[in-house]
NULOTI-166745 format. One line per field, with one value per residue (C-alpha): chain; residue number from 1; x, y, z. Coordinates in nm, 3 decimals. Layout:
<pts>
mol <- A, ...
seq <- NUM, ...
px <- X, ...
py <- Y, ...
pz <- Z, ...
</pts>
This chain:
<pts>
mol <- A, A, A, A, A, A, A, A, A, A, A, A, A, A, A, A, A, A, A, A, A, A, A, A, A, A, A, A, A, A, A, A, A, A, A, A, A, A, A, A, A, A, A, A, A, A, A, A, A, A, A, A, A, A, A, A, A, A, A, A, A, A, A, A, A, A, A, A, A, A, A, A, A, A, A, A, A, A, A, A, A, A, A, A, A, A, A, A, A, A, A, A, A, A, A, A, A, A, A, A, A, A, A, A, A, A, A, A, A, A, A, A, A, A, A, A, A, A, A, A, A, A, A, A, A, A, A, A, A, A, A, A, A, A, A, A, A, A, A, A, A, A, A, A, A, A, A, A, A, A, A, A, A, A, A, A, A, A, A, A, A, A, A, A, A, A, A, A, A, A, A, A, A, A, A, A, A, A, A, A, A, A, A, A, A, A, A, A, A, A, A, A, A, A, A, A, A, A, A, A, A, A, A, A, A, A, A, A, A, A, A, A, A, A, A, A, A, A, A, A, A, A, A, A, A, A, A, A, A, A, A, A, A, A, A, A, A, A, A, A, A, A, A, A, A, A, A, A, A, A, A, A, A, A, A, A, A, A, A, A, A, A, A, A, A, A, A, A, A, A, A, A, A, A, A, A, A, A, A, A, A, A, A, A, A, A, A, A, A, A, A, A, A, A, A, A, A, A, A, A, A, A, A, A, A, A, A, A, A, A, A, A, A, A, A, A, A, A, A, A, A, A, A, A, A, A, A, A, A, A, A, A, A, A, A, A, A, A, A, A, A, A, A, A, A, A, A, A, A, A, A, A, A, A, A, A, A, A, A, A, A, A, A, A, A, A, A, A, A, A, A, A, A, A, A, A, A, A, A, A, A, A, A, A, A, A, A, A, A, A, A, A, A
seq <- 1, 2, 3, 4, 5, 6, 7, 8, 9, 10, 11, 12, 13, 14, 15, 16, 17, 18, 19, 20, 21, 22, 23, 24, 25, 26, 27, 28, 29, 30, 31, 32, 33, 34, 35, 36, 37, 38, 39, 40, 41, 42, 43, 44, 45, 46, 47, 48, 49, 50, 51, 52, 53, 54, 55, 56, 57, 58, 59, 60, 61, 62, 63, 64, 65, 66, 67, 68, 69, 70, 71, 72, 73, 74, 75, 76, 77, 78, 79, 80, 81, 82, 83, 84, 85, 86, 87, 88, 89, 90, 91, 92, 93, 94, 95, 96, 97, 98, 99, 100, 101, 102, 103, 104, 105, 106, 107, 108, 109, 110, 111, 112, 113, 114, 115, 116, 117, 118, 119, 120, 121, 122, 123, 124, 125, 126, 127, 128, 129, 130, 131, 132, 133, 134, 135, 136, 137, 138, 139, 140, 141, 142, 143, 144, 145, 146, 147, 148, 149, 150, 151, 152, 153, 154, 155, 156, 157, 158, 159, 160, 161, 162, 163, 164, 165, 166, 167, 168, 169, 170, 171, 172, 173, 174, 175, 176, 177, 178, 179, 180, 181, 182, 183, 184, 185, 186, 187, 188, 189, 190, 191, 192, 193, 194, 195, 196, 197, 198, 199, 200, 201, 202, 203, 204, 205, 206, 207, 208, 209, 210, 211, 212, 213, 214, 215, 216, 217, 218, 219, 220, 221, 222, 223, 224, 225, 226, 227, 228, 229, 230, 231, 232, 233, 234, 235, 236, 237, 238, 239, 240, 241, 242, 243, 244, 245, 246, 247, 248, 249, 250, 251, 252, 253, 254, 255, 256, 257, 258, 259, 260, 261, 262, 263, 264, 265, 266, 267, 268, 269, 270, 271, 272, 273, 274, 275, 276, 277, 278, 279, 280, 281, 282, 283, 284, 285, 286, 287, 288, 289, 290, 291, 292, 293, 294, 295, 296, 297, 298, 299, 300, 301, 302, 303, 304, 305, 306, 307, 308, 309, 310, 311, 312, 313, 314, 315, 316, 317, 318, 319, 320, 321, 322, 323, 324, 325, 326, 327, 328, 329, 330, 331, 332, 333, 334, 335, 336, 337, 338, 339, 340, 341, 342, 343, 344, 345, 346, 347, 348, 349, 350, 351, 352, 353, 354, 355, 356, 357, 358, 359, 360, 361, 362, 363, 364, 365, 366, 367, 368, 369, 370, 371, 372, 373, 374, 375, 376, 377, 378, 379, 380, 381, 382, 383, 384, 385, 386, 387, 388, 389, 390, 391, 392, 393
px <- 11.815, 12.080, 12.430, 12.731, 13.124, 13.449, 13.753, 14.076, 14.346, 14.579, 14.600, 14.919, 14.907, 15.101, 15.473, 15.716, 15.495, 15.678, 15.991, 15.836, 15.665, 15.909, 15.791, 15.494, 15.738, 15.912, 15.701, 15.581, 15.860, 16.219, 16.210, 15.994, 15.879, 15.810, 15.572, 15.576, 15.565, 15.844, 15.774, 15.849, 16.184, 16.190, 15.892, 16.113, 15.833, 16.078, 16.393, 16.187, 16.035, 16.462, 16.563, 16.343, 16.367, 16.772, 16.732, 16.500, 16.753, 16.483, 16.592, 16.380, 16.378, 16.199, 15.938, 15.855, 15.708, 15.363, 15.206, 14.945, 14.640, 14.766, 14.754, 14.713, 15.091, 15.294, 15.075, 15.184, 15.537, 15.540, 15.429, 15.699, 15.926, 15.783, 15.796, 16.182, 16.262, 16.055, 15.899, 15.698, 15.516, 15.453, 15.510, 15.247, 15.399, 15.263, 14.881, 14.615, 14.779, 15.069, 14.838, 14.566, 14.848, 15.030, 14.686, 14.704, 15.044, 14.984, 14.704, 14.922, 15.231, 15.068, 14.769, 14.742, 14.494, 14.487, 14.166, 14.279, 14.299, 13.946, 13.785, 13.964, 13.828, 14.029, 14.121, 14.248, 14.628, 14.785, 15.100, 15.067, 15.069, 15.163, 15.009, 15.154, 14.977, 15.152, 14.857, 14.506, 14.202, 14.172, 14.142, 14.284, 14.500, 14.181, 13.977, 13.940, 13.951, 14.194, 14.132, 14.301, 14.304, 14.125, 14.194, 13.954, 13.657, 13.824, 13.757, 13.888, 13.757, 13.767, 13.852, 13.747, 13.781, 13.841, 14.199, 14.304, 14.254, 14.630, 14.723, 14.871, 14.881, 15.016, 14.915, 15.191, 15.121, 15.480, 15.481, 15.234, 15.467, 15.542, 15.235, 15.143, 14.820, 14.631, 14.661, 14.555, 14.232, 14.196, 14.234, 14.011, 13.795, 13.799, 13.752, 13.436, 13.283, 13.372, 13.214, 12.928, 12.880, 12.880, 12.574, 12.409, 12.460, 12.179, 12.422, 12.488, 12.441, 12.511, 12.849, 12.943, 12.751, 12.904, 13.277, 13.143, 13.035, 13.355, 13.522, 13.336, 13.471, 13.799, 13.775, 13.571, 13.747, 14.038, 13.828, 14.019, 14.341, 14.220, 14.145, 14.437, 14.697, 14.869, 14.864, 15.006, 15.103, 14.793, 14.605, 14.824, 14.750, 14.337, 14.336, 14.500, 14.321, 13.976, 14.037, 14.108, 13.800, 13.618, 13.810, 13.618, 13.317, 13.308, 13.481, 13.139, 12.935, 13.109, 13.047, 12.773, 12.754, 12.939, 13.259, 13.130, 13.103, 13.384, 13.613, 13.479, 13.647, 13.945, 13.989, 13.917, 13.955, 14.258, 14.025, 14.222, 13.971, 13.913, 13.853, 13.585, 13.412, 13.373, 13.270, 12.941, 12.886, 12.708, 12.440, 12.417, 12.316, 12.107, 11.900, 11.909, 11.703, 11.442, 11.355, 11.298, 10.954, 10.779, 10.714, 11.129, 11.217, 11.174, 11.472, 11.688, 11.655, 12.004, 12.070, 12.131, 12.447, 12.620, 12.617, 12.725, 13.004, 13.120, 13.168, 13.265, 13.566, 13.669, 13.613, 13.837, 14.102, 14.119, 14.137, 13.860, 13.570, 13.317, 13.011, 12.980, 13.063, 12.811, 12.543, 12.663, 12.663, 12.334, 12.205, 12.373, 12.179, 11.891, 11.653, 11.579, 11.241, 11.142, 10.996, 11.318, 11.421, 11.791, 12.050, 12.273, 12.667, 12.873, 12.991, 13.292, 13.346, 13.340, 13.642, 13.692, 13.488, 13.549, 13.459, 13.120, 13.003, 13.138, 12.926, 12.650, 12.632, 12.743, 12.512, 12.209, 12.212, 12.438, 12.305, 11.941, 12.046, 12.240, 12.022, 11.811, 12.120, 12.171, 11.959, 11.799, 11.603, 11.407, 11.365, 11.563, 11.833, 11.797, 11.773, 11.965, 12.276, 12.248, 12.252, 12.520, 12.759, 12.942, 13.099, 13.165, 13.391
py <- 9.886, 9.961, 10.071, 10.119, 10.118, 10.133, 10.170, 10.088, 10.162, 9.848, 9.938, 9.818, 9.838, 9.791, 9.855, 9.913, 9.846, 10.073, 9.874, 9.573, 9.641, 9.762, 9.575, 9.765, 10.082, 9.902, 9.847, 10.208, 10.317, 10.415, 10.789, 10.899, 11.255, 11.264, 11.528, 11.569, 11.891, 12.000, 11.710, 11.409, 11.481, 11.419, 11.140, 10.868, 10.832, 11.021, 10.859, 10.473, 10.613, 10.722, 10.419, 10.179, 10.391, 10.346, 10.000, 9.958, 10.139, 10.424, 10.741, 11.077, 11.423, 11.589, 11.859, 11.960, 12.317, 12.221, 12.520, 12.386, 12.477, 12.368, 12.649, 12.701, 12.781, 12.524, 12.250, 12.426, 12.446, 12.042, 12.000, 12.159, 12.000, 11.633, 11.729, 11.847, 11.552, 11.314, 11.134, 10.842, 10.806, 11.048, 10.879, 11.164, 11.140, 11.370, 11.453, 11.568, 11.861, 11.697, 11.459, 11.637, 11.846, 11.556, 11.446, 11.822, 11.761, 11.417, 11.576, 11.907, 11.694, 11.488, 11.720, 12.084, 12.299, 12.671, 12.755, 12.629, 12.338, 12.410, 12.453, 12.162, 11.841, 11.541, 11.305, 10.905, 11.048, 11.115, 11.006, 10.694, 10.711, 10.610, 10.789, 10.748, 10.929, 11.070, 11.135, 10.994, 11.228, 11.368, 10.926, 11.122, 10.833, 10.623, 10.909, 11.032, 11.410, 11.701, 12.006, 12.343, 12.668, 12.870, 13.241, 13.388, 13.251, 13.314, 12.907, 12.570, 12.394, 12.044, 11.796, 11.506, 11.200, 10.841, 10.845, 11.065, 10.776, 10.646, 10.282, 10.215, 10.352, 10.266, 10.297, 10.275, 10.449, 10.490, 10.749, 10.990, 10.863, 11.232, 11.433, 11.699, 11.667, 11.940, 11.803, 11.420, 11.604, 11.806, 11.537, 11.275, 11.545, 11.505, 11.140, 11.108, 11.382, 11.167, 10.892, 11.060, 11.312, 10.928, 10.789, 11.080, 11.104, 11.042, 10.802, 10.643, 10.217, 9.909, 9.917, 10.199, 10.225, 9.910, 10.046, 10.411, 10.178, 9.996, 10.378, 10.484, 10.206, 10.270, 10.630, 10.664, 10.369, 10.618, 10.861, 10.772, 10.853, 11.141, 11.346, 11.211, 11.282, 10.934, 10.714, 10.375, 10.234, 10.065, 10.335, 10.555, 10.264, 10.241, 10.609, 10.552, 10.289, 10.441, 10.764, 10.550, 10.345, 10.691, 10.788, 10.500, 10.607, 10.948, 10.825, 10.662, 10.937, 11.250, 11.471, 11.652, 12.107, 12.068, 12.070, 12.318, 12.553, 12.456, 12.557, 12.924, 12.874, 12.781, 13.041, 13.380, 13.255, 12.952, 12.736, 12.367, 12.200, 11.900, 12.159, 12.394, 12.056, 11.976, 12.290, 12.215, 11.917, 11.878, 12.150, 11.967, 11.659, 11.857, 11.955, 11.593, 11.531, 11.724, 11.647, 11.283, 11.177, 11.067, 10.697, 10.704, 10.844, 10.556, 10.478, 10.765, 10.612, 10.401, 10.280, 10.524, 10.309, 10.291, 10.643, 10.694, 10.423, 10.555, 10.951, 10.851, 10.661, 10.965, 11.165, 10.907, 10.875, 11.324, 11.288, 11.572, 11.340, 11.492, 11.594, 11.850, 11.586, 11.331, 11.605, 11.615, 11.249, 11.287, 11.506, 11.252, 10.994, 11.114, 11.040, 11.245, 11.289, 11.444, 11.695, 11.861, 12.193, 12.189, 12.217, 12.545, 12.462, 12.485, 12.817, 12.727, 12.607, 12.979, 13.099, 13.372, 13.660, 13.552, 13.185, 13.360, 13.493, 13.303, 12.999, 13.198, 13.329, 13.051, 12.798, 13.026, 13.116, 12.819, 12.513, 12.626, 12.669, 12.354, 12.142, 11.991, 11.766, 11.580, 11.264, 11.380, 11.581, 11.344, 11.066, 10.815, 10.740, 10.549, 10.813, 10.601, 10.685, 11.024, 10.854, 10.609, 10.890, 10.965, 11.278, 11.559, 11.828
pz <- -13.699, -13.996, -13.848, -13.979, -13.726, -13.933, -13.776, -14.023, -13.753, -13.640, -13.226, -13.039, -12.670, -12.399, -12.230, -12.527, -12.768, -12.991, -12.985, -12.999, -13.324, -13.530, -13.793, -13.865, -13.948, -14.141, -14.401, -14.412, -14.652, -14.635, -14.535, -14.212, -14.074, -13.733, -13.586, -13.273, -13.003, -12.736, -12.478, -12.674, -12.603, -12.253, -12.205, -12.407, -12.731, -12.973, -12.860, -12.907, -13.230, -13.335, -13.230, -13.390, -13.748, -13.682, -13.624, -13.970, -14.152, -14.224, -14.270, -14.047, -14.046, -13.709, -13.709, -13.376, -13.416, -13.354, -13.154, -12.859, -13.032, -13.424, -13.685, -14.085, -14.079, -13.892, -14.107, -14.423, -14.299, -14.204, -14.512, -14.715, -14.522, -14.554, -14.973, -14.935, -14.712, -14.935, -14.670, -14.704, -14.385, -14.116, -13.731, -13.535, -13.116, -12.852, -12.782, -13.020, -13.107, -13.291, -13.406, -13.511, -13.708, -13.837, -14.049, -14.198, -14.267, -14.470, -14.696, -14.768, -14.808, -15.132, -15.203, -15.351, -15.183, -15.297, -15.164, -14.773, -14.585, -14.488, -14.817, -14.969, -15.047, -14.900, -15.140, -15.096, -15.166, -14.843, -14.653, -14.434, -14.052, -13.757, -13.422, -13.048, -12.829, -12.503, -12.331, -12.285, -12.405, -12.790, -12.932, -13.251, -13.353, -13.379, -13.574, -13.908, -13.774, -13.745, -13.528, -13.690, -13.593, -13.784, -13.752, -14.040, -13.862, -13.497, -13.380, -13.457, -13.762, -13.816, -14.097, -14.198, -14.446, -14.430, -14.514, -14.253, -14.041, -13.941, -14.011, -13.668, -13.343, -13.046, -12.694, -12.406, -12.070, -12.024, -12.201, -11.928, -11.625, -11.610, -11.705, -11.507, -11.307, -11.508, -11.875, -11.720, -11.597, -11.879, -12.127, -11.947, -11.917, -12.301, -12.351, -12.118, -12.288, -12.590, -12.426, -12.361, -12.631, -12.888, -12.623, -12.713, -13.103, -13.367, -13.538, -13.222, -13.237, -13.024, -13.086, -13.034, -12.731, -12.615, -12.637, -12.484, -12.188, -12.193, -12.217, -11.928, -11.757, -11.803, -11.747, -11.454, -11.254, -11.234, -11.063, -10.722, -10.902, -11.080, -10.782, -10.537, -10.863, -10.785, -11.082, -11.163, -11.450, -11.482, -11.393, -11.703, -11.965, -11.847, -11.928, -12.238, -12.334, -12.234, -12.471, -12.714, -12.687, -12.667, -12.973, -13.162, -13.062, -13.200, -13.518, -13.615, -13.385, -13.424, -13.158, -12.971, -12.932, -12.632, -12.840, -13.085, -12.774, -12.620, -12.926, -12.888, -12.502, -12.603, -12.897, -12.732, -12.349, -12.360, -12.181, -12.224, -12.451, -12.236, -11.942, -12.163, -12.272, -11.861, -11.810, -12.036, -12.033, -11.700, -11.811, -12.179, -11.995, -11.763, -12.104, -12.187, -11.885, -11.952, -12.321, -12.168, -12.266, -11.932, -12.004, -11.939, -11.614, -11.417, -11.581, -11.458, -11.143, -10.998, -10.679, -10.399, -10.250, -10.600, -10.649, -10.281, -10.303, -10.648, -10.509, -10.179, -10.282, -10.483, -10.198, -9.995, -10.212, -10.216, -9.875, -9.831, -9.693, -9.421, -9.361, -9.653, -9.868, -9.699, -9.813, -10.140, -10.135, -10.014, -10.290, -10.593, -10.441, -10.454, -10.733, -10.979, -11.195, -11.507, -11.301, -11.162, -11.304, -11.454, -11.205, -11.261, -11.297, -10.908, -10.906, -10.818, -11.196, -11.293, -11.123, -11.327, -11.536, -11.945, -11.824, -11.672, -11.957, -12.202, -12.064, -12.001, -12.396, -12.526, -12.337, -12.405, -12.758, -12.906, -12.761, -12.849, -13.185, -13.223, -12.980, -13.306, -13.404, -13.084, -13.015, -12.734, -12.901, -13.091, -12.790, -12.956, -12.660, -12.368, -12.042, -11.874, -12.003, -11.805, -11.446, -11.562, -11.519, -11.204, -11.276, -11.086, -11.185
</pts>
């Protein structure tokens, strides 16, 4: 089977990684911009970023005026200020916002574009960068993608090439010490859909599939943490590390219509992204399930203790264990054939009235018509992937 994985990014990990790398920005260039959003300030990244550029000798100028949801506008004004400045390199800190905006920032910064960001064509010619991500979900400083707002069409668009991938990023947990609980759901959330969403691709391979595995890991080892909202540092840097391991899966994948609907969420409802993907996800891989040809459901099978071990320990951890949950228990456990009709999303997911029908329009007339692309459709991934996921929203 011909594959291809490519992944140009040099990955630092650890506790102070930035500082003890200062090397790598040094040989960047002379004059830095560092994009970043309002909370870099008080999670330490900017002030290690500061000092290691002060320490170099490299000069910085500091945009932090990137919106939550990126627009056309604040990656045109980063970019005029990264030509004034005369910046080198860009140094992206924050989450996939800043990020994501940052990549805009380096094509605009060295690359005319009168007919949009959208509509232009990406050339090799953009500024050099350096990602540190401050929380664990988007894998955008492992990607060649930016997601922008775009406001004529009323969604998020992305772009693409192979230089917007960044040259180094680094990965220190530290960093999400003080993350509230809702953006570490949301954004795991994100990178197990990631995960999952690369299983599922046409262009999916055995590598890939080997670090969504590995991803999945991660990810869903924190489950315990996730729902209690107590978090080591470990349990920070698995996170971390897991997106990012996600985020190299969908570089070579891309991703699945869960995030195409998901977008349309977050536009007209502010659904957080990694929230809208949860939200339809479960009934994407519900669809999965039944375009399994039969010869394959014996494989769909696991063991009943696993997947009552793997939930109850979540359930433990919550402290919300009893006999409600013992049914539910009962009900993951139990095995599941080709035969069974999908199962409809809790109801408790839809807790209020745009969410309702969004997912209901959405999930009926979008996924049918962009169901042809995922590989699913055409019997070419292994069903097994679908019980190999303990996830419960």
């Amino acid at each position: 089977m011909d594959f291809r994985y490519f992944v140009p990014v040099e990955i630092y990990g650890g506790e102070d990684c930035v500082r003890k790398n200062a090397a790598v920005f040094a040989r960047c260039g002379s004059r830095a911009l560092i994009v970043t959003g309002k909370s870099s300030a008080k999670n330490g990244s900017l002030a290690d970023v500061a000092a290691v550029l002060e320490a170099n000798g490299q000069e910085y100028a500091v945009f932090d005026s990137v919106p939550p949801n990126p627009t056309v506008q604040s990656v045109e004004e980063g970019a005029a200020l990264a030509r004034r400045f005369g910046a080198g390199f860009i140094v992206a800190v924050g989450g996939g916002s800043p990020m994501d905006a940052a990549k805009a920032i380096a094509v605009l910064a060295r690359q005319q574009a009168p007919e949009g960001i959208f509509a232009h064509k990406i050339g090799e010619d953009v500024l050099p960068m350096l990602h540190i991500p401050t929380t664990a979900g988007t894998g955008s400083e492992v990607t060649p993608y930016a997601i922008i707002t775009n406001d004529e069409k009323q969604t998020k668009t992305s772009i693409s090439a192979p230089s917007l991938f960044p040259k180094a990023a680094f990965l220190d947990g530290k960093y999400m010490k003080d993350l509230p609980q809702s953006v570490t759901v949301n954004t795991a959330l994100d990178a197990v859909s990631h995960a999952v969403e690369g299983m599922l691709s046409v262009r999916a391979g055995a590598l890939s599939d080997a670090l969504a595995r590995e991803s999945l890991r991660l990810l869903l080892g924190e489950y315990p943490s996730l729902l209690k909202g107590e978090y080591s540092a470990l349990s920070r840097q698995n996170l971390l590390n897991g997106a990012a391991l996600a985020g190299m899966v969908i570089a070579n994948t891309g991703t699945s219509p869960v995030h195409g609907m998901g977008y349309s969420l977050t536009y007209f409802h502010g659904v957080a992204h990694g929230r809208a993907n949860g939200l339809l996800l479960p009934a994407f891989l519900a669809v999965c399930e039944r375009k399994i040809p039969a010869a394959y459901v014996g494989d769909l099978r696991r063991s009943r203790h696993e997947r009552a071990r793997i939930y109850g320990q979540g359930r433990r951890a919550s402290g919300r264990a009893g006999e409600p949950d013992r049914r539910r228990t009962q009900r993951l456990c139990r095995p599941r054939g080709e035969e069974q009709k999908c199962r409809k999303l809790p109801r408790k997911v839809f807790r209020s009235r745009p969410v309702r029908s969004a997912v209901c329009i959405f999930s009926l007339i979008r996924l049918s018509l962009f169901v042809t692309f995922s590989r699913f459709y055409f019997f070419e991934f292994s069903p097994k992937y679908c019980n190999e996921l303990p996830f419960v929203i």
